[in-house]
N, C-alpha and C positions, 0 to 999 in steps of 0.2 A: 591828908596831905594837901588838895587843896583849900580846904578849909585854912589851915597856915599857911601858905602860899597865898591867899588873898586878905588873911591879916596882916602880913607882914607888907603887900602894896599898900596897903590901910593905912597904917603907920608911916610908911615913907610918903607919901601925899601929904596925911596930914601935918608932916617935919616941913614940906615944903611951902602950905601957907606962907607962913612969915615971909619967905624968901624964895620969889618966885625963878631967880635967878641963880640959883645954887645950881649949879652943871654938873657935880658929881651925885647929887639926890637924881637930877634927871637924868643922867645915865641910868641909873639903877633903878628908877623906875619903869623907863623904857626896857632894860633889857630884863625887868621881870614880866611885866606885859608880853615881852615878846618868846620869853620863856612855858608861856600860855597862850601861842599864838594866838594873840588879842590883837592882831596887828593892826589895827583902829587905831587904839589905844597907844600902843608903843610908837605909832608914825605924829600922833596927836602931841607925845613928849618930845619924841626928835625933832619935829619943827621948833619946839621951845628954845632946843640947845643952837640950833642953825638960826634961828633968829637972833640970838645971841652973838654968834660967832658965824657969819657966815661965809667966811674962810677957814673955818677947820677943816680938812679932807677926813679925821677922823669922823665929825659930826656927819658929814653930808653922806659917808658909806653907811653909817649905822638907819639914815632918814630913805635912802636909794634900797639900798638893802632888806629896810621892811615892809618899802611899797612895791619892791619887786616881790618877794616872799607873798604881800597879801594878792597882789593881783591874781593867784596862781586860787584864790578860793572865792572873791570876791564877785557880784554882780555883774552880767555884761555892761552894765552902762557905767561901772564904773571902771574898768579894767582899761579902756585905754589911758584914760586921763593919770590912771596910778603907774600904767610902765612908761610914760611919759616923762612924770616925772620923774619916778626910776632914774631915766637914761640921762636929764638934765643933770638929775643930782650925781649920779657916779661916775660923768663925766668933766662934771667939775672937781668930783673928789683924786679924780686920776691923774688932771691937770696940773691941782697944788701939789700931791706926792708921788714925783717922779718916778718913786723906790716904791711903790705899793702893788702889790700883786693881784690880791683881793679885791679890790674895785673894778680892775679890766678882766681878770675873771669873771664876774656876774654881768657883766658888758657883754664880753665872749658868749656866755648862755641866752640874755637875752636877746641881743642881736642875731642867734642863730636860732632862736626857737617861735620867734615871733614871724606872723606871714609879711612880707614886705609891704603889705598895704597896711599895717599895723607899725611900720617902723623897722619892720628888720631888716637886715644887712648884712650879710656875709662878708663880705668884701671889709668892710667897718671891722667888723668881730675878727678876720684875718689879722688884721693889724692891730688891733690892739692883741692878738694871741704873740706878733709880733712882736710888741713893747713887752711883755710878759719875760719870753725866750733873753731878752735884751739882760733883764732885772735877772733871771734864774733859768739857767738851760734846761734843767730837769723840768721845772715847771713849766715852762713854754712848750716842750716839747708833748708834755700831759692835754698842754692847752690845742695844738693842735691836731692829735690824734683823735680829742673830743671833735673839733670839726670833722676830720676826713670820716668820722664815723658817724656825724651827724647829716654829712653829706653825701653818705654811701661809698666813698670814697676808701674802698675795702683795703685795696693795694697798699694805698699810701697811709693806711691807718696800721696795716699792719708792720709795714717797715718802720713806720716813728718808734711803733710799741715793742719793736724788737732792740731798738736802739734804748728806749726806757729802760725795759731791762736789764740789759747789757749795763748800761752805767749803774743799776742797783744792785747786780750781781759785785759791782766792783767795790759798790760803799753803799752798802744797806742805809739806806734813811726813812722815818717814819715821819707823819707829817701833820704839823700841830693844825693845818684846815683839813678836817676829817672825812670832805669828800673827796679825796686826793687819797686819803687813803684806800676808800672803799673802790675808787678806779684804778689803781694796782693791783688789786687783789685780785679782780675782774678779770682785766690783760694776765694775770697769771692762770685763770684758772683757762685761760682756752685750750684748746689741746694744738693749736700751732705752735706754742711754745709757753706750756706746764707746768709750773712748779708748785701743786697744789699744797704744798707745806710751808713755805714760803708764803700763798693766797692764805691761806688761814690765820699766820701770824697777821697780816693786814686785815682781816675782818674781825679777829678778836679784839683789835685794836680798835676796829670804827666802831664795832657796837660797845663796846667799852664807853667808851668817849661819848657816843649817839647822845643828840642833844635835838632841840627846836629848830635849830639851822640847818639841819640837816635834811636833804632832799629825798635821799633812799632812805627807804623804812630797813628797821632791823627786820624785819617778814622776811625781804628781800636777801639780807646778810646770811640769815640765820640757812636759808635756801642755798646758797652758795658755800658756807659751812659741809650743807649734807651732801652737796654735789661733790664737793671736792672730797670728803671721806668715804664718798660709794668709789671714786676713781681710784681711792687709795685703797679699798676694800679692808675701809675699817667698820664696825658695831656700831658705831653712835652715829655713823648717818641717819637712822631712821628716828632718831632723837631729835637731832637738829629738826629734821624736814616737821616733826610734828609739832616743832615748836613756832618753826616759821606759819605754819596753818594755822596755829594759836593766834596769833600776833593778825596773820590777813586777816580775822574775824573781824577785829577792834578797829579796823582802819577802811577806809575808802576803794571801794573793789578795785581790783586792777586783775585783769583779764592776764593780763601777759605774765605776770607771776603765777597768775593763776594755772595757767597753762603748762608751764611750766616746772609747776611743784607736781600735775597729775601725772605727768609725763614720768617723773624719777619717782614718783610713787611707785609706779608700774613696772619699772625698772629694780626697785627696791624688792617687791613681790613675785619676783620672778622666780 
């Protein structure tokens, strides 16, 4: 499979010689690059298309986008200069499209995940969660519970996510940015207020979907799968959980899943 996957950037490069300026070759080169989180690579063609066009807001999210994405693997000495730009570029992208979600979303994440001596901002990410709510109530309202949860702001995280609810009980919607779905499913599986049948249709969905963009690993998905059918006391929990443990092998440790899957292990064993 990679072997095709890097014949096929093979060929769209080599289409692009002639015409170094062909915007729809470099889209698609970039976003196969970034397909392979090559994100070097894929920010090295988005600058092509922003040089190009350097008022498209679509260009400048796809260039913010993958230098936020790479910062998150990258070198200390290069990681501020990449959410740097990050933040120039999607903040320019959010300026041109007043109607854009996904630009002040990744604003909202950065700005709240970064230490303020590195650029973050709480207060900044508030407000743009603010523009967000402006463009899409449900949305905005996602975008804030991410804060109060990011800010330990327990109370006020859980009264937005009851209010989330509450409107998706009213009109079920799934959601074509697939970590929006995988945070639904979450909010549902807590036991303040459950609907772990409900959480399942939103994880069969994100790991369906699960792509390069995406921040939670299916390990994670596939762990909240088993959780929520030990709560339901169905059989294939113990399915799920050994697939999530499949899954944590291939990927970059994380303790707190890890913890996590031993916990309901033991629970499972019981």
């Amino acid at each position: 499979m990679l072997i095709s996957q890097n014949s096929k950037i093979d060929s769209l490069v080599s289409l692009l010689e002639p015409n170094n300026k062909d915007e729809k070759l470099l889209i698609s080169i970039g976003e196969s690059y970034a397909s392979q989180k090559k994100w070097d690579l894929a920010i090295f063609y988005y600058k092509k298309l922003v040089d190009i066009n350097s008022n498209n807001a679509n260009y400048l999210y796809r260039l913010g986008g993958s230098q936020a994405a790479h910062s998150e693997s990258a070198s200390k000495f290069k990681v501020l200069s990449l959410i740097n730009s990050a933040k120039v570029n999607l903040i320019k992208s959010s300026n041109l499209d007043k109607r854009d979600i996904y630009s002040r979303w990744a604003l909202v994440q950065i700005l709240l995940e970064l230490p303020n001596f590195f650029g973050g901002d709480d207060e900044l990410a508030l407000k743009f969660s603010n523009e967000i709510y402006k463009i899409s109530k449900l949305h905005g309202l996602i975008s804030k519970s991410y804060i109060h949860n990011y800010l330990k702001e327990y109370d006020q995280a859980y009264q937005t996510e009851l209010i989330i609810i509450d409107l998706l009980f009213k009109k079920k919607r799934f959601f074509d940015y697939n970590h929006f779905n995988f945070l639904i499913a979450k909010f549902l599986s807590k036991s303040s207020h459950a609907d772990f049948n409900l959480s399942n249709l939103y994880l069969n969905l994100y790991i369906e979907n699960h792509s390069h963009v995406d921040r939670i690993s299916k390990a994670e998905a596939y762990y909240y799968l088993a959780f929520n059918n030990f709560k339901l006391n169905e059989d294939n929990s113990l399915r799920y959980l050994t697939k999530s443990i499949e899954l944590l092998k291939s990927q970059k440790q994380d303790k707190g899943l890890s913890n996590k899957i031993k916990r309901l292990k033991i629970l499972l064993e019981e």
